[in-house]
C-alpha positions as a LaTeX table, in Angstrom:
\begin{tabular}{lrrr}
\hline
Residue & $x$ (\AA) & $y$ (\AA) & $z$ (\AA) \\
\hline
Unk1 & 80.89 & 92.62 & 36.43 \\
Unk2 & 78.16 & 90.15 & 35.22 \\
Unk3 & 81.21 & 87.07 & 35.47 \\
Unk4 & 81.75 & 88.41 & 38.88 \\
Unk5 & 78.47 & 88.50 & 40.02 \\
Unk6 & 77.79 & 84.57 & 38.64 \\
Unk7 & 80.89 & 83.91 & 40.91 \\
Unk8 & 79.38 & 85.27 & 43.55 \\
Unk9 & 76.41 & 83.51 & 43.27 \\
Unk10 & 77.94 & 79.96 & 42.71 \\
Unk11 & 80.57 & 80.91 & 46.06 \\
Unk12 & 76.83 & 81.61 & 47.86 \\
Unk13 & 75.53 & 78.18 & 46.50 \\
Unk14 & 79.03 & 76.32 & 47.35 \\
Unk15 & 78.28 & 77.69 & 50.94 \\
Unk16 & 74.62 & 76.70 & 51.37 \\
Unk17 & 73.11 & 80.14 & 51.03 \\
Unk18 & 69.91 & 80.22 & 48.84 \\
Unk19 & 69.85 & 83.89 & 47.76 \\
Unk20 & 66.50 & 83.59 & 46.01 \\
Unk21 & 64.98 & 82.80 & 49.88 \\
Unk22 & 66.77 & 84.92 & 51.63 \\
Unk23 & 65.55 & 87.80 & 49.19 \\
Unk24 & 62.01 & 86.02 & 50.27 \\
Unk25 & 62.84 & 85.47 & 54.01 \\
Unk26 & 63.26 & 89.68 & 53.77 \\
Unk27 & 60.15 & 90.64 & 51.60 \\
Unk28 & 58.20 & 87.91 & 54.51 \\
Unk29 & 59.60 & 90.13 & 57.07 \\
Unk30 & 58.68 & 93.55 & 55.60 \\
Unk31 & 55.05 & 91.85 & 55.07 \\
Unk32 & 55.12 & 91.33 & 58.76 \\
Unk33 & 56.34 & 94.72 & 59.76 \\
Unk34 & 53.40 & 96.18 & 57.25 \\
Unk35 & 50.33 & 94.20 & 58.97 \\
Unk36 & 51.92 & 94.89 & 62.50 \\
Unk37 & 51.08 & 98.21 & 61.48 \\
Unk38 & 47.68 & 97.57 & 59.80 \\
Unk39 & 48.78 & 98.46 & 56.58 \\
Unk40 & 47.77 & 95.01 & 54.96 \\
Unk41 & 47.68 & 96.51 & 51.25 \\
Unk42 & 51.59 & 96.57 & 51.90 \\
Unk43 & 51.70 & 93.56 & 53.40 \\
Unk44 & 50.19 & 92.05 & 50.66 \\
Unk45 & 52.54 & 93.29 & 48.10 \\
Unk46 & 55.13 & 92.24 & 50.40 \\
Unk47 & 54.40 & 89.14 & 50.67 \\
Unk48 & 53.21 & 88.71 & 47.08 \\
Unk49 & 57.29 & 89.89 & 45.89 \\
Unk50 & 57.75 & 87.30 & 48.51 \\
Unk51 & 56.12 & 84.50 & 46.20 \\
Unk52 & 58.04 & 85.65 & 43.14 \\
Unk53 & 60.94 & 84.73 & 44.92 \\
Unk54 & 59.63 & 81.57 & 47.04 \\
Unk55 & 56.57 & 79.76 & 45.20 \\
Unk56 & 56.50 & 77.32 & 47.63 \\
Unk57 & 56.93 & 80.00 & 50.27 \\
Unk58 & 53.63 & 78.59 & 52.65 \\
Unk59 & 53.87 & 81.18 & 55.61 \\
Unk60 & 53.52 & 83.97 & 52.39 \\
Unk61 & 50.08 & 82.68 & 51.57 \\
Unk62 & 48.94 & 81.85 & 55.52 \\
Unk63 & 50.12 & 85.68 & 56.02 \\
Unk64 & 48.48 & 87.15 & 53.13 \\
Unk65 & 45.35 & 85.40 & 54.49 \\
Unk66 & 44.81 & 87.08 & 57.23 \\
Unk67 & 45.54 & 90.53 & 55.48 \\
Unk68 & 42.85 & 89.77 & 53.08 \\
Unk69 & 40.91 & 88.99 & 56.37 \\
Unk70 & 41.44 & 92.48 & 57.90 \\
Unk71 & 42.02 & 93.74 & 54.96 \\
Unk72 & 37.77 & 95.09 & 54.63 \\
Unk73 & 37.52 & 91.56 & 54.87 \\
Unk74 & 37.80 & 89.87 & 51.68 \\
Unk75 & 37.33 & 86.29 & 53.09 \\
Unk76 & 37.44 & 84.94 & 49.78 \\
Unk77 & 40.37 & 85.94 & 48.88 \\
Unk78 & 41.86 & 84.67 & 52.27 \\
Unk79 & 40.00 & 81.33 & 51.99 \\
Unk80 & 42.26 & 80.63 & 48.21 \\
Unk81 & 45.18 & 81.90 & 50.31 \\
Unk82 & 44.88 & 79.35 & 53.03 \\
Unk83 & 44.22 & 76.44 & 50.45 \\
Unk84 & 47.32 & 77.48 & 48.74 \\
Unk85 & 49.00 & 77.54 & 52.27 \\
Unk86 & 47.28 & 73.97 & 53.23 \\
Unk87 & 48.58 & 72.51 & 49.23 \\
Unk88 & 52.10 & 72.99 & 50.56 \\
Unk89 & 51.54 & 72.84 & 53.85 \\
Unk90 & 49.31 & 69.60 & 54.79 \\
Unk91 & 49.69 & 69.98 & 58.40 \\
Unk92 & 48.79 & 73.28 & 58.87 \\
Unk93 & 46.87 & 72.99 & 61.48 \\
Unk94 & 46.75 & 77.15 & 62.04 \\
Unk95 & 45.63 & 77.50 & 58.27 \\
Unk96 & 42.83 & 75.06 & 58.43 \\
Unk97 & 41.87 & 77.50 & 61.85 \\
Unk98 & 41.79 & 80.91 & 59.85 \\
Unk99 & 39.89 & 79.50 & 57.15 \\
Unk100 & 37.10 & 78.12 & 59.65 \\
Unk101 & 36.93 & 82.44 & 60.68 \\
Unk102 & 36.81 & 83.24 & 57.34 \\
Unk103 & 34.31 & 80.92 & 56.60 \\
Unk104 & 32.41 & 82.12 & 59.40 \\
Unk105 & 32.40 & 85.47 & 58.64 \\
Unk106 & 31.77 & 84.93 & 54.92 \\
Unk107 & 28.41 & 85.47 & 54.99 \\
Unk108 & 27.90 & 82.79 & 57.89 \\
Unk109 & 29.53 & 79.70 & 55.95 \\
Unk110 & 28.84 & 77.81 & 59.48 \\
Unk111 & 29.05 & 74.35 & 58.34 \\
Unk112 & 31.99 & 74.96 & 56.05 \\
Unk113 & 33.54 & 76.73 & 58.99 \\
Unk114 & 32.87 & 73.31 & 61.43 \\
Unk115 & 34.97 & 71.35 & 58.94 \\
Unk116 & 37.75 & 73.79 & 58.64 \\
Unk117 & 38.11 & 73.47 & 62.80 \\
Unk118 & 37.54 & 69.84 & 62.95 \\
Unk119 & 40.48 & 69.45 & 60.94 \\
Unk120 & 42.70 & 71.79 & 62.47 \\
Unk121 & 41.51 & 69.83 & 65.72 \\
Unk122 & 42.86 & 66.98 & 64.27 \\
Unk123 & 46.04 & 68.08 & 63.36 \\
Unk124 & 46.37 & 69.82 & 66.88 \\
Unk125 & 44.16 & 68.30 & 69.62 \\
Unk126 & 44.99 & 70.44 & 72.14 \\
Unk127 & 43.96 & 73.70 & 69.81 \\
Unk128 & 42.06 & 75.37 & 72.48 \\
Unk129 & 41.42 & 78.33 & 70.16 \\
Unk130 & 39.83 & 76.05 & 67.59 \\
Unk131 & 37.78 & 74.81 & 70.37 \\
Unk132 & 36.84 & 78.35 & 70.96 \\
Unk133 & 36.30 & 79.42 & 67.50 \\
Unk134 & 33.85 & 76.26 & 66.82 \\
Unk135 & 31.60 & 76.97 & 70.47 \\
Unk136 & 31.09 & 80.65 & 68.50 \\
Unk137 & 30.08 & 79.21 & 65.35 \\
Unk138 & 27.93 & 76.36 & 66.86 \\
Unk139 & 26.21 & 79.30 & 68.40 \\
Unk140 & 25.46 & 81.18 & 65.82 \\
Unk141 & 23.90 & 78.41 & 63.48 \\
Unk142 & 20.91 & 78.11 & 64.70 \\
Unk143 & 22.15 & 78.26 & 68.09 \\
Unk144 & 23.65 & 74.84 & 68.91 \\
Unk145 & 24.01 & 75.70 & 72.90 \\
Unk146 & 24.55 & 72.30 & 74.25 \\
Unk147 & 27.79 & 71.52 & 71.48 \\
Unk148 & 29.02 & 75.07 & 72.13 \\
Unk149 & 29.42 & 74.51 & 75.60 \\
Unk150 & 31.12 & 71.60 & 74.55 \\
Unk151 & 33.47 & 73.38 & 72.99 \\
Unk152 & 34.02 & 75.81 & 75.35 \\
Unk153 & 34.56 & 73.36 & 78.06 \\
Unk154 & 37.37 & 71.43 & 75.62 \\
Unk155 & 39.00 & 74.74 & 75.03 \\
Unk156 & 39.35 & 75.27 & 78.64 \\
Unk157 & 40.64 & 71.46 & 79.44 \\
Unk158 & 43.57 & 72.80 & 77.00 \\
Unk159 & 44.17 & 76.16 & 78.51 \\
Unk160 & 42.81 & 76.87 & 81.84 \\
Unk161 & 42.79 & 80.78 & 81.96 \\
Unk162 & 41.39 & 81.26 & 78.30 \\
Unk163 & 38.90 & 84.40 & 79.46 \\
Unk164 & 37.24 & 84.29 & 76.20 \\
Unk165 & 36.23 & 80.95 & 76.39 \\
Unk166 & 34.51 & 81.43 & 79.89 \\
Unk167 & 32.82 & 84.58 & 78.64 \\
Unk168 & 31.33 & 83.01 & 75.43 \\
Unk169 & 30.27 & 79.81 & 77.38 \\
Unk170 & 28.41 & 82.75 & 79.99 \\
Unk171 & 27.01 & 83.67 & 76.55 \\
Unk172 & 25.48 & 80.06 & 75.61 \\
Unk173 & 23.93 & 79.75 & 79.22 \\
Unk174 & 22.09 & 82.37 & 79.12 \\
Unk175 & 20.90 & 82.09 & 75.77 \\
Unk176 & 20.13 & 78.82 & 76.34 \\
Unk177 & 16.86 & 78.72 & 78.14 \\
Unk178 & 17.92 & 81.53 & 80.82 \\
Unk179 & 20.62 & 79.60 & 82.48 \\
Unk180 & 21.40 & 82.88 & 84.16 \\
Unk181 & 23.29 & 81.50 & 87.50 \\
Unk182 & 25.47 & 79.36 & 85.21 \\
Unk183 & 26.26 & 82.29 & 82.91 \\
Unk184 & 27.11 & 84.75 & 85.50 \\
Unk185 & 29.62 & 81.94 & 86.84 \\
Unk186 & 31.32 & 82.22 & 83.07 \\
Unk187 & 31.50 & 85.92 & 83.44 \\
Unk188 & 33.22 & 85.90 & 86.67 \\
Unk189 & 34.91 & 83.08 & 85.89 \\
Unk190 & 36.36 & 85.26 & 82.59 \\
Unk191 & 37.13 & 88.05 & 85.21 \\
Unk192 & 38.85 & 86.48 & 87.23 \\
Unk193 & 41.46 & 85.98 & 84.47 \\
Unk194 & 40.82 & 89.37 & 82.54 \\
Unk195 & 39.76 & 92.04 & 84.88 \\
Unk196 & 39.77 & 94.71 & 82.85 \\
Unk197 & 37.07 & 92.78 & 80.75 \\
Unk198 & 34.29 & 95.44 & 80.26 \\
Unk199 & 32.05 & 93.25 & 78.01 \\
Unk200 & 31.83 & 90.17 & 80.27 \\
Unk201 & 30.94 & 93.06 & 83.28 \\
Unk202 & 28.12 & 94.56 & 81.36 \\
Unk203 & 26.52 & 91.11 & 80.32 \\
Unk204 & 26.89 & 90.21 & 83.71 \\
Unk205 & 24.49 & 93.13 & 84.80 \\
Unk206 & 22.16 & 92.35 & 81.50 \\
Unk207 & 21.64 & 88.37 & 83.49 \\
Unk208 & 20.89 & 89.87 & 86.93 \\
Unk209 & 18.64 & 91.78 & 85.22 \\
Unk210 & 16.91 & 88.97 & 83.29 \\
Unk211 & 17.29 & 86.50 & 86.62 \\
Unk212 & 14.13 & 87.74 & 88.53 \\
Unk213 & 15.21 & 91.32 & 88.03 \\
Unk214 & 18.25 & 92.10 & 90.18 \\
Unk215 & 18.28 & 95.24 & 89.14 \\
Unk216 & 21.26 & 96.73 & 92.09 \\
Unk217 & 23.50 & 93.67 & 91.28 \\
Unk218 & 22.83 & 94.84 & 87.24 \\
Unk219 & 23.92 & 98.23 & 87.93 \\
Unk220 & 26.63 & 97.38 & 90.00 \\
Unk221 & 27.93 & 95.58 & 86.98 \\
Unk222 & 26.94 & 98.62 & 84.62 \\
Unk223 & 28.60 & 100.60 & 86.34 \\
Unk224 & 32.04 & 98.71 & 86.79 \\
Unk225 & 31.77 & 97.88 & 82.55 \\
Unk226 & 31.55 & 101.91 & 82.56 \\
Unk227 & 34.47 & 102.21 & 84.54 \\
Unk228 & 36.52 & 100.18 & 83.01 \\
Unk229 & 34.68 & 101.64 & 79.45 \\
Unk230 & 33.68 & 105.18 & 79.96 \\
Unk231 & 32.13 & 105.48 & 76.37 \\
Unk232 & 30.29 & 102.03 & 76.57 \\
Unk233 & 26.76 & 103.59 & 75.85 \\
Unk234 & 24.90 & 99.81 & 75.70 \\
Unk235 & 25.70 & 99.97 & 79.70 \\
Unk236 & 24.40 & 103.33 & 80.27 \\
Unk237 & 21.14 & 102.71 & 77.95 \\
Unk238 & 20.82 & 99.04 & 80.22 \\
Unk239 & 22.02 & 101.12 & 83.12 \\
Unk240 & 19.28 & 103.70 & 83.04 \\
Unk241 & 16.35 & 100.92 & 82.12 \\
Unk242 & 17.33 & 99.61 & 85.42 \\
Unk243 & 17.17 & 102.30 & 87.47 \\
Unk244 & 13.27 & 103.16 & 85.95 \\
Unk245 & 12.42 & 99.52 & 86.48 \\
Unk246 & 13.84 & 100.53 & 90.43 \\
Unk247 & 11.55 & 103.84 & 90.42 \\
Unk248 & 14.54 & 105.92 & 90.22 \\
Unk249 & 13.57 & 108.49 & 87.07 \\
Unk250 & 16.19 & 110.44 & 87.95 \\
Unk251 & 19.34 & 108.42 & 87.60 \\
Unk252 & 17.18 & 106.70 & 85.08 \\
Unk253 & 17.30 & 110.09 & 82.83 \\
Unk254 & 20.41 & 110.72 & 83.67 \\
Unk255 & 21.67 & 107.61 & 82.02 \\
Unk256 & 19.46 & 107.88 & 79.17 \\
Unk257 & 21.15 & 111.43 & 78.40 \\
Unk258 & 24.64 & 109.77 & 78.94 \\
Unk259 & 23.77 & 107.22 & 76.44 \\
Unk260 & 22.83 & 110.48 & 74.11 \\
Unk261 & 25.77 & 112.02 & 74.25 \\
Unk262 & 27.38 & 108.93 & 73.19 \\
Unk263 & 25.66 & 108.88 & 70.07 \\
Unk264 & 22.47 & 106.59 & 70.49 \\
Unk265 & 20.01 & 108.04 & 68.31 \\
Unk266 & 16.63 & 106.07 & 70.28 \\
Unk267 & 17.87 & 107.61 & 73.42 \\
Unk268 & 18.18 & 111.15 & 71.63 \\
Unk269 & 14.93 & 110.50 & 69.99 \\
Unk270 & 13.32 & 109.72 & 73.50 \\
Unk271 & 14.63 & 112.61 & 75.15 \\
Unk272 & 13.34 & 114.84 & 72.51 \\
Unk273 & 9.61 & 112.90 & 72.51 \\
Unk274 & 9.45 & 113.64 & 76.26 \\
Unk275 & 11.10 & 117.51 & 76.30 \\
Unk276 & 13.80 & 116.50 & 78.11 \\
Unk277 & 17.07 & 118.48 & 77.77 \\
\hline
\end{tabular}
């Protein structure tokens, strides 16, 4: 048995079949399958056997990244993973990507995160989600409007309909001294490709609001983000401040005990401060 099985194995050699990575090819697979599912301490043993199998297997590490990533995201864990995936593979532009989120969301490694996309960028020009993923960062450190908008804008040059990118730009304008008009362009800009984008709706309503208090344009949007979100209970809590900034203390309470039963504890701490049941 052992002869024949060394025969077998030379035959498979002789015929250009590398049984060690095809064993790896199906542990990659299974790795796959298991963070499809969200089971990414599977996939990580997967993908690990995978290794044993493949050292130089780069896909295995760039995988195992992102499990670490949604795995209660242990980013640095992911960030060695993506090095190891960047050793073998150099041009890895998609590797050099994750890391820049991981970064990010490592306890706000912005600058570290910046390098990771400008690299990726330069592997892959046309990476509109890098684009993306550096406007967010640029945001958030210190809020660097003007080069996120940059970004944003580049990100769209490459792909047209990106929602996200219109809806994070929306973002930027009206953080960015109250560019209200300009942001509520974004948002409907980012529903006109994704209509069934609830978020971009109720930040819409929160820059009528703030842009000399359009308070029946703001609900309008509260109310479609509800629609489209029925257990959104930021919208009704915005919702019902609108309404009492209208004179309406009815719908106003109303809201506010919507936004109870959803589980916000200031509005069931008002309510109870003011006898309301």
């Amino acid at each position: 048995m052992k002869i024949k099985a060394v025969i077998n194995n030379s035959i498979f050699g002789f015929l250009g079949f590398n049984t060690k990575s095809q064993t790896a090819e199906e542990w990659f697979q299974q790795g796959e399958t298991a963070f499809d599912n969200s089971d990414y301490e599977k996939a990580i043993k997967c993908l690990e056997k995978a290794l044993e199998y493949k050292p130089d297997f780069a896909e295995a590490y760039f995988n195992m990244g992102d499990a670490y990533c949604d795995w209660n995201g242990q980013y640095e864990k992911a960030i060695e993973c993506y090095e190891k995936a960047i050793e073998l593979k150099p041009d890895s532009a998609g590797a050099y990507n994750n890391m820049g989120v991981a970064y990010y969301k490592w306890n706000g490694q912005y600058e570290k995160a910046i390098e990771c996309y400008k690299k990726c960028i330069k592997l892959k020009p046309d990476d509109a989600k890098a684009y993306h993923n550096m406007g967010i960062t640029y945001t958030a450190w210190n809020g660097q409007y003007a080069k996120a908008i940059e970004c944003y804008q580049k990100a769209l040059e490459y792909n047209p309909d990106y929602a996200n990118a219109y809806f994070y730009m929306g973002l930027a304008y009206a953080n960015w001294n109250g560019q209200y008009a300009k942001a509520i362009e974004c948002y409907q800009k980012a529903l006109e490709y994704n209509p069934d984008y609830a978020t971009a709706y109720f930040y819409m309503g929160n820059a009528y609001r703030d842009w000399n208090g359009q308070y029946d344009k703001a609900i309008e949007c509260y109310k479609k983000a509800i629609e489209l979100k029925p257990d959104l209970a930021a919208a009704y809590r915005n919702m019902g401040a609108a309404y009492g900034l209208m004179g309406d203390d009815k719908q106003a309470i109303s809201c506010i005990k919507k936004t109870a039963e959803l589980g916000d504890e200031d509005a069931k701490y008002w309510l109870k401060e003011n006898g309301i049941k």
